[in-house]
C-alpha positions as CSV (number, residue, x, y, z in Angstrom):
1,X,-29.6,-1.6,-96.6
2,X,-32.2,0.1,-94.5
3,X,-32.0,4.0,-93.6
4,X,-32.7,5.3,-90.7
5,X,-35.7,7.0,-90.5
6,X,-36.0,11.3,-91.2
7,X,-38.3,13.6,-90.6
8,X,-40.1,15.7,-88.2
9,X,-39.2,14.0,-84.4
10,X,-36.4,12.3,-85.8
11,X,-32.6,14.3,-85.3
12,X,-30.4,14.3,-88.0
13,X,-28.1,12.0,-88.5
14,X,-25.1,11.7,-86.7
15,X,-26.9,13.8,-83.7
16,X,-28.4,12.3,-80.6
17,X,-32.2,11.8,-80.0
18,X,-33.5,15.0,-77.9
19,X,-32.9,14.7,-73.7
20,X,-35.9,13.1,-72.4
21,X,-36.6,10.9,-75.5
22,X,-35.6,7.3,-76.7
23,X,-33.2,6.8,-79.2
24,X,-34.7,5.4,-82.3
25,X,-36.1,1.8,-82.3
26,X,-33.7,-0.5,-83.3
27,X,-30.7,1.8,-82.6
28,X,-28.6,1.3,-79.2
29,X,-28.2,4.6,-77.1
30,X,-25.0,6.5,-77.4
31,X,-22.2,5.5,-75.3
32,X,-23.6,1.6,-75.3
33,X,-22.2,-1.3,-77.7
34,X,-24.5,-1.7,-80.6
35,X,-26.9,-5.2,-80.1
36,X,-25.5,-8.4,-80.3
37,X,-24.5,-9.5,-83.9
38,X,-23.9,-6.1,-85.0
39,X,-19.9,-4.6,-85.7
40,X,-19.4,-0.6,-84.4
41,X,-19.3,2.0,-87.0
42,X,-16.7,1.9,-90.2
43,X,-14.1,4.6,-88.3
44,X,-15.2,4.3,-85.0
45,X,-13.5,1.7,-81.9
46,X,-16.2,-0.2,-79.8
47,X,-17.5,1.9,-77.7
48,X,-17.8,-0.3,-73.9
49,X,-20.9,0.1,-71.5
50,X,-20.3,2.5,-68.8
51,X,-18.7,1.8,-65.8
52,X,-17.4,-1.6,-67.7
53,X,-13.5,-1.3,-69.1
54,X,-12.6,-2.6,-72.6
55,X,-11.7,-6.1,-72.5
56,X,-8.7,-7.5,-71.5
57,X,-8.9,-4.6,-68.4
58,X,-10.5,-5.1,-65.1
59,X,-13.2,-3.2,-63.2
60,X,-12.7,0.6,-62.3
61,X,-10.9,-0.1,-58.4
62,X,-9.9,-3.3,-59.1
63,X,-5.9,-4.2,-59.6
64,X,-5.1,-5.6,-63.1
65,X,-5.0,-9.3,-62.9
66,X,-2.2,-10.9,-61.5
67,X,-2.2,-8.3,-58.8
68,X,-3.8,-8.1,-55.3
69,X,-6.3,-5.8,-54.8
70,X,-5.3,-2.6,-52.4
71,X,-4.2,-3.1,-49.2
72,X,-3.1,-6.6,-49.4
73,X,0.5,-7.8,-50.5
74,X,1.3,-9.8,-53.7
75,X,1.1,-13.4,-53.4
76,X,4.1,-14.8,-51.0
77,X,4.5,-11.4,-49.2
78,X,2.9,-10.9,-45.7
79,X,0.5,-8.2,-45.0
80,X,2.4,-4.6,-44.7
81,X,3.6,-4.5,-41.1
82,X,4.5,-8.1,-40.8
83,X,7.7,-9.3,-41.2
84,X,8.7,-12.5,-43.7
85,X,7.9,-15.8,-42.2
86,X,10.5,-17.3,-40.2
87,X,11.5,-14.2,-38.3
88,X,10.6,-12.6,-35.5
89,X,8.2,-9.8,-35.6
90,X,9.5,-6.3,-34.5
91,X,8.9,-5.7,-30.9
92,X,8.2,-9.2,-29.7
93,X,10.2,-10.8,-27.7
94,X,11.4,-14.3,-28.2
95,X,9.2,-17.3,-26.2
96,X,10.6,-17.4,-22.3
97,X,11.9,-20.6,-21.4
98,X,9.4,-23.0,-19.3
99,X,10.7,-22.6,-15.1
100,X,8.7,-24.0,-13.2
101,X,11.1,-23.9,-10.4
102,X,14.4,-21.5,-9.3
103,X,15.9,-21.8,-12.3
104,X,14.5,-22.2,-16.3
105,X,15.0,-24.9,-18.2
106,X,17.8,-24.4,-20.8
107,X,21.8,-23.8,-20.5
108,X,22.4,-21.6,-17.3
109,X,24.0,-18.0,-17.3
110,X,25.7,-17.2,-14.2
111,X,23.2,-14.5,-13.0
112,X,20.9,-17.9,-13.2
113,X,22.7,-19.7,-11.5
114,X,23.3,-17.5,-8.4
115,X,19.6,-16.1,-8.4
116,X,18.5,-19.7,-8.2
117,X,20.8,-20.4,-5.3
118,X,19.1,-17.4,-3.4
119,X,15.6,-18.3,-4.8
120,X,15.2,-22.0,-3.4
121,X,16.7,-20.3,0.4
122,X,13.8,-18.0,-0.1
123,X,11.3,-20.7,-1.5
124,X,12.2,-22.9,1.8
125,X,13.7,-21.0,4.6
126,X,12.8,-23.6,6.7
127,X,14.6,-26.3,4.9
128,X,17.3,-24.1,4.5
129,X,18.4,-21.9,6.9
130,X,16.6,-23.3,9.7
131,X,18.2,-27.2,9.4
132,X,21.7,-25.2,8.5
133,X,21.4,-23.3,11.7
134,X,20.2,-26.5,13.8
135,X,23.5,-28.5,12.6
136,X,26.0,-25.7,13.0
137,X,24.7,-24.5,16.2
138,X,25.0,-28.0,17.5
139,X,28.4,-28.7,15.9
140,X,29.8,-25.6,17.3
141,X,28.8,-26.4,20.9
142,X,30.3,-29.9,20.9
143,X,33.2,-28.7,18.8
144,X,33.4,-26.3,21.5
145,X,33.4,-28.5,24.3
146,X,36.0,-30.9,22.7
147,X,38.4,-28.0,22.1
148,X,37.7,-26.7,25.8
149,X,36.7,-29.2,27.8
150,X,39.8,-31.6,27.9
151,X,42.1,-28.5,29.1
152,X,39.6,-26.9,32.0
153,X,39.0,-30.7,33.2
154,X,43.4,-31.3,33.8
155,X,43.9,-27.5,34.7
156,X,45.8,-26.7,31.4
157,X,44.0,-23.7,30.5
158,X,46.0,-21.5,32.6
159,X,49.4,-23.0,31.6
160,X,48.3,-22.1,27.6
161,X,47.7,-18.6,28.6
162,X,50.2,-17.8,31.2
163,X,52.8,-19.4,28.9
164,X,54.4,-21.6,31.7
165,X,57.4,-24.3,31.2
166,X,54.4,-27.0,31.7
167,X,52.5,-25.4,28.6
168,X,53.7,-28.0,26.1
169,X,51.5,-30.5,27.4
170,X,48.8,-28.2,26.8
171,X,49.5,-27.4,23.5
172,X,49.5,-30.8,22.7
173,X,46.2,-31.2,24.4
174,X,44.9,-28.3,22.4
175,X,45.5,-29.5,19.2
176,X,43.9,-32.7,19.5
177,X,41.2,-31.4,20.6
178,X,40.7,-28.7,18.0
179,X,41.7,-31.5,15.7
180,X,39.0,-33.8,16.8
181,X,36.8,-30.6,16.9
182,X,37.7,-29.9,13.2
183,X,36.8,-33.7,12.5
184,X,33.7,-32.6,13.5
185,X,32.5,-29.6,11.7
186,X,33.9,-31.5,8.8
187,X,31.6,-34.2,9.1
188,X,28.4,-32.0,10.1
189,X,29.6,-30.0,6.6
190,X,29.3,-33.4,4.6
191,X,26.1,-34.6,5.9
192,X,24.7,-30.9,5.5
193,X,25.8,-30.6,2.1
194,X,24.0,-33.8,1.0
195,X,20.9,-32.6,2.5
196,X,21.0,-29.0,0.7
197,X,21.2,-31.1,-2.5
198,X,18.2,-32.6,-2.2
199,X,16.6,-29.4,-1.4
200,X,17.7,-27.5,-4.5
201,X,17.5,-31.0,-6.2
202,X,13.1,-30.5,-5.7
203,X,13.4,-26.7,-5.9
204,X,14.5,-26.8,-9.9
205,X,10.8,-28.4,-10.2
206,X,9.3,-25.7,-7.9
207,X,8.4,-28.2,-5.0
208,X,9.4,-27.9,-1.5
209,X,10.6,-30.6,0.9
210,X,10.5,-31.4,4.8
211,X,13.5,-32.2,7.0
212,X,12.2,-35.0,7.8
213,X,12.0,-36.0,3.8
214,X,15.4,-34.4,3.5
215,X,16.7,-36.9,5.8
216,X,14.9,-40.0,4.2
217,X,16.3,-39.4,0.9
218,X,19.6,-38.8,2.3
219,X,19.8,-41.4,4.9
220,X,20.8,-44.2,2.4
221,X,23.2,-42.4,0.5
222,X,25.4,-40.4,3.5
223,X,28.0,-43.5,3.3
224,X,28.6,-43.3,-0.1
225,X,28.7,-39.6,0.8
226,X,31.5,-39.7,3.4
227,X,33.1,-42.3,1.3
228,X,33.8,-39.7,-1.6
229,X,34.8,-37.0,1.2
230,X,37.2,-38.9,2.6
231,X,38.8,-40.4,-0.8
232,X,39.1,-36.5,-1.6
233,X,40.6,-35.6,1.4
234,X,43.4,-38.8,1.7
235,X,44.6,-37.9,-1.5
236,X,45.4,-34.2,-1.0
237,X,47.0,-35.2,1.8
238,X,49.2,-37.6,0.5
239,X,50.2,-35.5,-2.6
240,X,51.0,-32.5,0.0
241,X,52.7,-34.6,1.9
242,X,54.9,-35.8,-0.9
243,X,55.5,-32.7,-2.3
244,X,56.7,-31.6,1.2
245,X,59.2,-34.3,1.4
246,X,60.8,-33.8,-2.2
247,X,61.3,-30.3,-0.8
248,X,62.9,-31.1,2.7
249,X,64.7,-33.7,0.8
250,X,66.2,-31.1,-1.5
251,X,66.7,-28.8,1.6
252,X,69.0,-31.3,3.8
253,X,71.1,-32.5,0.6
254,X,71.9,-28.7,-0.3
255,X,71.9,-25.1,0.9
256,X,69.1,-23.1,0.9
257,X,68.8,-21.4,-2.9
258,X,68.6,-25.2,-4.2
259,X,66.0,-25.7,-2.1
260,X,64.3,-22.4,-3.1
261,X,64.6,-23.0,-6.3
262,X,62.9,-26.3,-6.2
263,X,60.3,-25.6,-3.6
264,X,58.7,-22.3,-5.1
265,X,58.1,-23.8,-8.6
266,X,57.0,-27.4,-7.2
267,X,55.4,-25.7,-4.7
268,X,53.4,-23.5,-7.4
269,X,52.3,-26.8,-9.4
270,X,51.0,-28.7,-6.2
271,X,48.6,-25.7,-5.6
272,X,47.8,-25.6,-9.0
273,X,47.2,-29.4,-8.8
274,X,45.0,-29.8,-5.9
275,X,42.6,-26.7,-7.5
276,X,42.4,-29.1,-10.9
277,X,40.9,-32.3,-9.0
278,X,39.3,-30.5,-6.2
279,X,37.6,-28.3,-9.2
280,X,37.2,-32.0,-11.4
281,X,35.6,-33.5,-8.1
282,X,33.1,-30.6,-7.8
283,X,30.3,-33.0,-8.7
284,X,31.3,-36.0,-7.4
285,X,28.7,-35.4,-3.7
286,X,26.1,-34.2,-5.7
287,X,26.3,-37.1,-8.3
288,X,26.4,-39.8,-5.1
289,X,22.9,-38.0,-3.7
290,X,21.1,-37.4,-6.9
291,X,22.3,-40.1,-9.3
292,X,22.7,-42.9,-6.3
293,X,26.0,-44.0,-7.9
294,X,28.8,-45.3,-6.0
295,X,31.7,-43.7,-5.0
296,X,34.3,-44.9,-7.9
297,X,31.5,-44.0,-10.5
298,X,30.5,-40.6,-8.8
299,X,34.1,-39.7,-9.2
300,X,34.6,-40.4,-13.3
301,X,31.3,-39.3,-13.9
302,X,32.4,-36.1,-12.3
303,X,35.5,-36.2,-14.4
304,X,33.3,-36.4,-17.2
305,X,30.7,-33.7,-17.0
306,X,33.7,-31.1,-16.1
307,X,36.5,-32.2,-18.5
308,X,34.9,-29.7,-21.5
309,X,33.7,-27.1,-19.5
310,X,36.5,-26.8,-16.6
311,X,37.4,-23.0,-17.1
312,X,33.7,-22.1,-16.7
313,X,33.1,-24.6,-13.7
314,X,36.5,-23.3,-12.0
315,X,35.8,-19.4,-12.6
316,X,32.1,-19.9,-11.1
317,X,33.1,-21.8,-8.4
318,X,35.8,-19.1,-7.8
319,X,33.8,-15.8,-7.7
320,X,31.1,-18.1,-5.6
321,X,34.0,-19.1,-3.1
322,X,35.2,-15.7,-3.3
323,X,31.1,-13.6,-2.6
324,X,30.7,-16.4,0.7
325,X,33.9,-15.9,2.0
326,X,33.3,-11.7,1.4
327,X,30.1,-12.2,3.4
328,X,31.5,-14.7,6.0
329,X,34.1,-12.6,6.5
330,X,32.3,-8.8,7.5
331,X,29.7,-11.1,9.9
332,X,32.6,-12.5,11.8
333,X,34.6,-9.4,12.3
334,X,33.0,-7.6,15.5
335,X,33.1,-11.4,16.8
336,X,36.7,-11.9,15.6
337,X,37.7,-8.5,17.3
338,X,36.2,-9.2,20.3
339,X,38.0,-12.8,20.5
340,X,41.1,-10.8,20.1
341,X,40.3,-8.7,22.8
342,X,39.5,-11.0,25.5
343,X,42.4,-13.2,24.5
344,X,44.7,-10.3,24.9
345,X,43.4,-9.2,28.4
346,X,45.7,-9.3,31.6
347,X,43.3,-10.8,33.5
348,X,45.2,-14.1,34.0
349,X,42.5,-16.6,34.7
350,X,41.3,-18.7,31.7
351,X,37.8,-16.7,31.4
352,X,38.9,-14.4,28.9
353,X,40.5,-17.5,27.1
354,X,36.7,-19.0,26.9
355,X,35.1,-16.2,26.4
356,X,37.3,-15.4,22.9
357,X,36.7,-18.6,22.1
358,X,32.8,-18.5,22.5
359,X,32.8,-14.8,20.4
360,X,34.8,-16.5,17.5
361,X,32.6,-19.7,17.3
362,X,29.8,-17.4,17.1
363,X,30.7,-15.4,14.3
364,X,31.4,-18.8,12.9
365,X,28.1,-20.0,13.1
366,X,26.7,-16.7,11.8
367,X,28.7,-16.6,8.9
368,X,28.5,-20.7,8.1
369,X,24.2,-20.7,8.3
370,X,24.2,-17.6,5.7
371,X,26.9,-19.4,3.4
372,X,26.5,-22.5,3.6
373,X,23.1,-22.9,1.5
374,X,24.3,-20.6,-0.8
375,X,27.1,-22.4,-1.9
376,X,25.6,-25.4,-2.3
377,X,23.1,-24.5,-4.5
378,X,25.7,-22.9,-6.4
379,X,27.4,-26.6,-7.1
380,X,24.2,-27.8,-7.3
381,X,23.1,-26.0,-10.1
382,X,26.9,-25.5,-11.7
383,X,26.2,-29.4,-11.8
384,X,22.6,-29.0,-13.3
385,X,24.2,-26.6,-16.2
386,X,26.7,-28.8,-17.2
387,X,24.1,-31.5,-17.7
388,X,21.9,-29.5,-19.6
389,X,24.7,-28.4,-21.5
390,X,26.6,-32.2,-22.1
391,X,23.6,-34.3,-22.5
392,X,20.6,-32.1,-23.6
393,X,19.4,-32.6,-19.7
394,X,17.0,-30.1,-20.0
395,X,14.8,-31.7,-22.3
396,X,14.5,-34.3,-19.2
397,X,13.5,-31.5,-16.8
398,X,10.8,-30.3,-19.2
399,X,9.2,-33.9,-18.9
400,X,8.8,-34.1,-15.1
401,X,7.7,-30.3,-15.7
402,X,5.1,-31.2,-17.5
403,X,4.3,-34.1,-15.0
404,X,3.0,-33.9,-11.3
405,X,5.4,-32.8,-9.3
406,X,6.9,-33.3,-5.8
407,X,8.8,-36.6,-4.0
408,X,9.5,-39.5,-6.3
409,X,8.1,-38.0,-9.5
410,X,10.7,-35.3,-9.8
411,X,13.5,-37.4,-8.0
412,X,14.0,-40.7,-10.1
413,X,14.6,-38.0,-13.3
414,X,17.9,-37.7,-11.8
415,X,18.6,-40.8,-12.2
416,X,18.9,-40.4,-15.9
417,X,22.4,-39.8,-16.2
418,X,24.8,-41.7,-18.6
């Protein structure tokens, strides 16, 4: 065994060379592993380079393996202030639904569905309130003339207001004509309906439409139209009109309480009655002008889109009926107190009569152009809801969204009902 050198220059053993000088030659300086091949000191652990940790550890500022190094999360774990995949991170909201038009594309709330019925009157004003004030301006005139003009042509006017013993003849008069006058507005009402539809049918898109398209698109489907009307109105008719004669019948084969007591309750049902189909036939218009299906089929198809979602269709259709006939009713007031006014006159001529008359057909017309768009976009879209919400409708929308829009690309999607 060699021994390390002594003498002057050299340090003792066991002590470090002097600062400034090299350790001995073939000796490793303090505080470094001895050379390769060579085991540490008998009582001494292996002594590691510095800045390097013992094996098995890592690097000073490193994490032990297995470990992420500082700042970043454990494998599997987002990055602090992230949340886990598959939710939504804190303070973002949730995607918007695609609307390209009045309305967006998924299953309507009811704050949709009345903002969208005031949207498209705002998007087209001309379409809107400009054709529904050209139709009921024009139906009130002749309906006005009908009513009128048969009693100041034979003189009866007088006999109606003075009350005369000839006056029976005039009342008859009267009521045909405000019958025929009815028949009328009721028909103008249909026809105006259908057209709305379309109009709301291209707002949902965000696409705007002329009269004169309006009319096109309509033209072929008003018979249809007036077909369903009609069907609507016969049978209400004829199940009043029964009901009506089971009570009378009642009432001449007994006293008075029987009659009561069958009339109130019966009476009660046939009201009941008539709001279940007229609420069940809701769609049955819009389905013959957007769907172009025939009467009979516009009908069950109406059935079936309401059947599982009657209570919401009914209590919609309800508060709708119930905000236009709010408005309706505070426009025609001053008109409807000054009709009363000039009917109650004591001048006898028949120029207060006409002049009433005139003051309640316009607050008629007032109320009927701000109402009347309204509340049929409200079906309109009552009708698009229940679509979306039966058959997954909207998905369909989203495709002609994405597509070019306006006339026949929008209009044949429609046409995609079962």
């Amino acid at each position: 065994m060699t021994m390390p050198p002594t003498g002057p220059g050299w340090p003792p053993q066991g002590y470090p060379p002097p600062e400034g000088y090299p350790p001995p030659q073939g000796y490793a300086p303090q505080g470094y592993p001895p050379p390769h091949g060579y085991p540490p000191a008998q009582g001494y652990p292996p002594q590691a380079a510095p800045g390097y940790p013992p094996p098995g550890y890592p690097p000073p500022g490193y994490p032990p393996p297995g470990y992420p190094q500082g700042g970043y999360p454990p494998p599997g774990y987002p990055p602090p202030g992230y949340p886990p995949p598959g939710y939504p991170g804190a303070g973002y909201p949730q995607p918007m639904a695609l609307e390209p038009g009045i309305i967006p594309l998924r299953p309507l709330t009811l704050s949709d569905i009345f903002n969208g019925a005031i949207r498209y009157i705002r998007a087209n004003p001309k379409t809107t309130l400009g054709l529904t004030a050209v139709v009921v301006i024009v139906t009130q005139v002749i309906a006005l003339l009908v009513q009128i003009g048969p009693l100041a042509a034979t003189g009866q006017l007088d006999a109606l207001r003075g009350g005369a013993s000839d006056s029976t003849e005039a009342l008859i008069l009267s009521g045909v004509s405000s019958f025929a006058g009815a028949l009328m507005q009721g028909l103008a009402a249909i026809i105006l309906s259908g057209m709305l539809t379309v109009v709301v049918g291209r707002a949902v898109f965000g696409s705007s439409i002329t009269v004169n398209e309006t009319w096109s698109r309509i033209r072929g489907r008003l018979l249809p139209l007036l077909g369903v009307t009609l069907l609507e109105a016969l049978a209400i008719v004829v199940f009043v009109a029964a009901v009506a004669l089971v009570i009378f019948g009642v009432a001449m084969s007994a006293d008075g309480f029987a009659a009561a007591l069958v009339g109130i309750p019966l009476g009660l049902a046939a009201v009941a009655t008539v709001v279940w189909g007229g609420t069940m036939l809701l769609f049955a218009p819009a389905i013959v002008v957007l769907e172009n299906k025939s009467v009979w089929a516009s009908i069950t198809r109406s059935f079936a889109l309401v059947r599982k979602g009657f209570w919401r269709v009914l209590g919609i259709w309800l508060l709708a009926s119930l905000v236009t006939g709010v408005v309706a009713g505070a426009l025609s007031v001053p008109f409807a107190v000054g009709q009363l006014v000039a009917g109650a006159g004591t001048d006898p001529s028949s120029g207060g009569l006409i002049l009433g008359a005139v003051l309640g057909a316009i607050g008629s017309v007032l109320g009927q152009i701000i109402t009347a768009p309204f509340t049929a976009g409200v079906v309109v879209l009552l009708y698009t809801d229940r679509r979306i919400r039966a058959e997954a409708f909207d998905l369909v929308l989203r495709t002609g969204a994405a597509g070019p829009t306006g006339g026949a690309a929008t209009d044949h999607l429609w046409l995609s009902g079962r």
